[in-house]
C-alpha atoms as one frame of an Amber mdcrd trajectory, in Angstrom:
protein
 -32.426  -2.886 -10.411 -31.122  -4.223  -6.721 -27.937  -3.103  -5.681 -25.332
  -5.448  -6.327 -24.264  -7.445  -2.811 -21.712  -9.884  -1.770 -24.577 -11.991
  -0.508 -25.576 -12.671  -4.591 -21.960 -12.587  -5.797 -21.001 -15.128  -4.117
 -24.501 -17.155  -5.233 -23.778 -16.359  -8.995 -20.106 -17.468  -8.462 -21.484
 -21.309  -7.000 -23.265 -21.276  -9.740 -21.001 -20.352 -12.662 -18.184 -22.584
 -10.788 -20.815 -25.504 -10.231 -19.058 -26.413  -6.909 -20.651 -25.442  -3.233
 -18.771 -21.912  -1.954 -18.006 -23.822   1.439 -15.889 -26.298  -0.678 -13.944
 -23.527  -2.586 -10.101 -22.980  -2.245 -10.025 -20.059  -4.386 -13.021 -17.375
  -4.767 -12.667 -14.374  -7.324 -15.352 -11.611  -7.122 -13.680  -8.907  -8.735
 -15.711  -5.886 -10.631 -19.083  -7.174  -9.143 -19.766  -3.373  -8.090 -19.387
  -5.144  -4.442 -20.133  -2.189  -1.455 -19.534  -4.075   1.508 -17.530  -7.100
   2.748 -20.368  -8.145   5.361 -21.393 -12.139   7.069 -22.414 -13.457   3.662
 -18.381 -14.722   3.197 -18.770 -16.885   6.468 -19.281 -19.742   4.032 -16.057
 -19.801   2.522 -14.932 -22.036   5.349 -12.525 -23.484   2.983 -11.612 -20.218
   1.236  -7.507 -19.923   1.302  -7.374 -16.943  -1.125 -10.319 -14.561  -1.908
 -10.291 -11.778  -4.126 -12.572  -8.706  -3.739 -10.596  -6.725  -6.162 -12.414
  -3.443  -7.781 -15.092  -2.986  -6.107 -16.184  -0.266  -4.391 -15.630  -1.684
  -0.701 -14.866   1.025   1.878 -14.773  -1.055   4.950 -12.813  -4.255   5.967
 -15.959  -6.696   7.723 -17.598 -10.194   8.145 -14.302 -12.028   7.914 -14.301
 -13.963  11.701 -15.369 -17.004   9.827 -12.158 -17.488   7.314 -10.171 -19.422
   9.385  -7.910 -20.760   6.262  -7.562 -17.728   4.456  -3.942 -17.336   3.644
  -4.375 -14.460   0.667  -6.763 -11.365   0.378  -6.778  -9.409  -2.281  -8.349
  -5.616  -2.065  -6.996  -4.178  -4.107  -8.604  -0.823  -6.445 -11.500  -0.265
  -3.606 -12.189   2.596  -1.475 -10.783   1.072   1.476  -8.938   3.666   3.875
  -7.572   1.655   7.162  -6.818  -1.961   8.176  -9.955  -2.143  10.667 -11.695
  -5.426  10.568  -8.687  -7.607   9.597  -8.043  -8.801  13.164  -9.871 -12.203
  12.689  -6.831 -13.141  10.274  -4.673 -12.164  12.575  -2.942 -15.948  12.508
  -3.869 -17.539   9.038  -3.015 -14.191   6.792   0.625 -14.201   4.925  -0.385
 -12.131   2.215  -2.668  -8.695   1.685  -2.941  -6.767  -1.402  -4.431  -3.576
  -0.841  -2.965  -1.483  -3.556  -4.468   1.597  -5.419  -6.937   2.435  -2.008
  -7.152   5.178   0.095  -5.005   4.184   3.638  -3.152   6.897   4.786  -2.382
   5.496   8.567  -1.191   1.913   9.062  -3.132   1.659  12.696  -4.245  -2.181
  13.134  -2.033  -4.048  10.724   0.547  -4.812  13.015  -1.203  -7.624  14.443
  -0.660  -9.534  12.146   1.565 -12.165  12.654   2.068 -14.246  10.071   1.747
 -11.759   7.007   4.569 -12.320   4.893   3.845  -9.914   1.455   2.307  -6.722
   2.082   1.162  -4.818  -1.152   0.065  -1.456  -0.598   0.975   0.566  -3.669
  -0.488   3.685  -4.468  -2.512   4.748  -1.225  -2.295   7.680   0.926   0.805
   7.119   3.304   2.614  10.617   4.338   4.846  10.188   7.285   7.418   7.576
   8.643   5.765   6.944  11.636   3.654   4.522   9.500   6.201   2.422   9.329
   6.799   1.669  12.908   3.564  -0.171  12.724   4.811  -1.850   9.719   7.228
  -3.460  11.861   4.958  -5.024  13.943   4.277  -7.561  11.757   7.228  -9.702
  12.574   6.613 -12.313   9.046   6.534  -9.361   6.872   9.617  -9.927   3.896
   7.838  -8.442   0.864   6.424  -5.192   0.780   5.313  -2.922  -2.515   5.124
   0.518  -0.971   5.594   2.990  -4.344   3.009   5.686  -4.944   2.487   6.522
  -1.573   3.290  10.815  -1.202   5.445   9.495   1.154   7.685   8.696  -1.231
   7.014  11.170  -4.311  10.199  12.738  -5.350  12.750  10.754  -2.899  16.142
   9.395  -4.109  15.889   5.387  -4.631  19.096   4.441  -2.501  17.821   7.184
   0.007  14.129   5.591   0.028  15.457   2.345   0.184  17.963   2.838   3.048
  15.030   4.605   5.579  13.038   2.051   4.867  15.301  -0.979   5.803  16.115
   1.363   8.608  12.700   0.835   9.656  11.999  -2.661   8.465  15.000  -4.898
   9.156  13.736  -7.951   8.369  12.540  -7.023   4.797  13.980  -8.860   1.538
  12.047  -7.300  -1.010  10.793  -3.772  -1.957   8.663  -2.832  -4.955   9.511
  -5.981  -6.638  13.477  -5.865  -6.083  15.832  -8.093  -3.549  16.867  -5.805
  -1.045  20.917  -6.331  -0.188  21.533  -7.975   2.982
């Protein structure tokens, strides 16, 4: 048996959906056994929200011709950095990339209009991750629990560094942060 590939995936979901890809708001390809994000999505011209959700993707690629997406959803992969999400860089306001494997934060600070930033359960150890965090100047939402960073830390404490470090927040882990 072939290898499953996003190239098919996103055949069999035209199909099942009986509308073209290129017309699609919305595509879903989660648990398709997916290895790489690669060209094949440069027909989802139209595409404001795609999910790759488990899969086994390990690199962020082939996304330069998305120029709507607003949502991407990556979540339960094997991705471990935000390489390859540049061509978003003005359309993106929301990336969920919980349960991965990013321990540095290195290229997501160009994004400028992500607003919700889920990132749950990766590898994040130090502060300095933050910094870059900041960069994204949109960014009001961000689910950051289950990172070692944060294993064992007092809530108040935890939730006072990181405001520290992201001003403009209003939300962590799913609770209004007080002004």
């Amino acid at each position: 048996m072939a290898k499953p590939n996003l190239k098919d995936a996103l055949k069999k979901w035209e199909e099942e959906n009986g509308i073209p890809i290129s017309e699609a708001k919305e595509v879903g390809l989660q648990m398709q056994f997916i290895e790489k994000m690669d060209s094949s999505l440069a027909v989802l011209t139209n595409c404001e929200k795609l999910s790759l959700s488990t899969n086994m993707i390990e690199k962020i690629n082939g996304l330069s011709g998305l120029k709507k997406l607003k949502v991407l959803s990556l979540a339960r992969n094997n991705i471990k950095s935000f390489a390859g999400l540049e061509p978003l860089a003005e359309t993106l306001e929301e990336l969920w990339v919980s349960y991965n494997y990013i321990e540095k934060t290195k290229g997501i600070g160009v994004m400028r209009k992500l607003k919700v930033l889920y990132m749950s359960n990766n590898l994040v150890k130090e502060w300095a991750e933050f910094v870059k965090l900041g960069e994204c100047p949109s960014l009001i939402d961000l689910v950051f629990c289950g990172n070692p960073l944060v294993e064992g830390m007092d809530d108040p404490l935890y939730k006072s560094e990181v405001k520290k470090r992201l001003p403009n927040l209003k939300k962590l882990d799913g609770e209004v942060l007080p002004e």
